[in-house]
C-alpha positions, -999 to +999 in steps of 0.1 A: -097+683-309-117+657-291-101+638-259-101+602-274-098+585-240-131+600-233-147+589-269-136+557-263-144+551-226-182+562-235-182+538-264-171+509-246-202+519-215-226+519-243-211+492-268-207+469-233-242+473-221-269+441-226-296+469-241-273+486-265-263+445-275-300+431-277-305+460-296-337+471-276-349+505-271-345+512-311-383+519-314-382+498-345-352+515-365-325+502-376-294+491-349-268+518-370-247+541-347-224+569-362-197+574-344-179+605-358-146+617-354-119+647-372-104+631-395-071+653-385-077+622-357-075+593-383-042+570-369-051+575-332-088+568-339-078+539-359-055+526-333-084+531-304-107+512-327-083+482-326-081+488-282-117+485-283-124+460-300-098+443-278-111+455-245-149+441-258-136+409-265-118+405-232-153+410-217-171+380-244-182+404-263-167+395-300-162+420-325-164+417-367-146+446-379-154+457-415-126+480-431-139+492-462-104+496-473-093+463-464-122+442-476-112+463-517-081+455-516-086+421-508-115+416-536-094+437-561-064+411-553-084+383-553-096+391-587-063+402-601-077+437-609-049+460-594-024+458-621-052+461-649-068+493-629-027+511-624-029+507-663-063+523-667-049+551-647-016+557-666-037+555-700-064+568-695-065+593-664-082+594-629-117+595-644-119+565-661-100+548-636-125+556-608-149+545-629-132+513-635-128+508-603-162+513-591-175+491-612-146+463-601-161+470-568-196+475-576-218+479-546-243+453-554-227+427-570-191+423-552-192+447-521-219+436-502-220+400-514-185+402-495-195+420-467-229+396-459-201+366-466-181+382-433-210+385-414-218+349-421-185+337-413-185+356-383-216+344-368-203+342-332-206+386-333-227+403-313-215+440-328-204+450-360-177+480-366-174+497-400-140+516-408-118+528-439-148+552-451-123+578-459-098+558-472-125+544-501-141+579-507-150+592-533-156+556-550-170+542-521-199+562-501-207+559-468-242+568-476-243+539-504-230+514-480-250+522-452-285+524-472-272+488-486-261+476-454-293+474-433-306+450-455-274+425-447-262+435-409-297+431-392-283+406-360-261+428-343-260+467-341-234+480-364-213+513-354-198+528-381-164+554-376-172+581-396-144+609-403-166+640-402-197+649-388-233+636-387-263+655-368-289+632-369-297+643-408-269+644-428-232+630-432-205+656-436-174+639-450-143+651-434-159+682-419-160+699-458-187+674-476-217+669-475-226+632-481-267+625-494-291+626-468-290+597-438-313+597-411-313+558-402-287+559-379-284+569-343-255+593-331-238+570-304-223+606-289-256+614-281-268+585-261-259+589-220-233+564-208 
């Protein structure tokens, strides 16, 4: 498994960096960085997340972290729809209950109205995090969000925690699946501290 003081220390050189903040050097793409992980690694990865974040701050550099799993739970509660999905589940089984909840949560209409509401509110951030993407799988892709996302996160680079793999091409869910296509994004392992 991969040395997580390491992973982190790198992503605070790059994160920390003016260039890697202004987002220059992009050659006109989009300011997305994958930064993959095991998923066997999910607590301690989740719990360096939260040091990072920390440490950036510390230096002025404020940090809007979006947790996919969070931000559903708190639109499913704030639309009274958790009881009502349990019930779709016990009745009518874990098909029609993923359904149900994808369409509480429908990507367009609720997800990333919410998300570009964050953004908004957190206008002060100069880089975005994205986490929870295995949490929300398989009724929320990263694929989906990220595709919809560059049209919302365009001020600040956005670095998204991904538990699998991505080469450059393609998103490999937790090492075992493969995820659409996604070559927006730029591998943060890959660029030198």
């Amino acid at each position: 498994m991969e040395n997580l003081n390491d992973k982190f220390n790198h992503l605070f050189e790059i994160i920390s960096r003016d260039s890697f903040l202004k987002m220059e050097s992009l050659g006109g793409e989009i300011p997305f960085f994958i930064a993959a992980y095991d998923a066997r690694q999910e607590l301690d990865i989740s719990r360096n997340v939260g040091y990072l974040k920390n440490k950036l701050e510390t230096q002025g550099i404020p940090v809007l972290e979006i947790n996919l799993y969070s931000l559903s739970c708190e639109l499913l509660e704030e639309r009274s729809l958790i009881d009502r999905l349990f019930r779709v589940e016990r009745k009518k089984g874990k098909d029609k209950f993923l359904r149900a909840l994808q369409s509480s949560l429908n990507i367009h209409e609720v997800l990333m109205p919410a998300i570009q509401a964050k953004i908004a509110e957190h206008g002060e951030a100069k880089v975005y995090f994205l986490t929870g993407i295995g949490q929300v799988f398989p009724f929320i892709r990263s694929h989906t969000i990220l595709n919809n996302l560059q049209n919302i996160a365009k001020e600040a680079p956005t670095v998204t925690f991904f538990p699998g793999e991505y080469n450059g091409h393609s998103l490999n869910l937790f090492g075992k699946l493969k995820d659409d296509n996604y070559y927006r994004a730029f591998n943060i392992e890959n660029i030198k501290a």
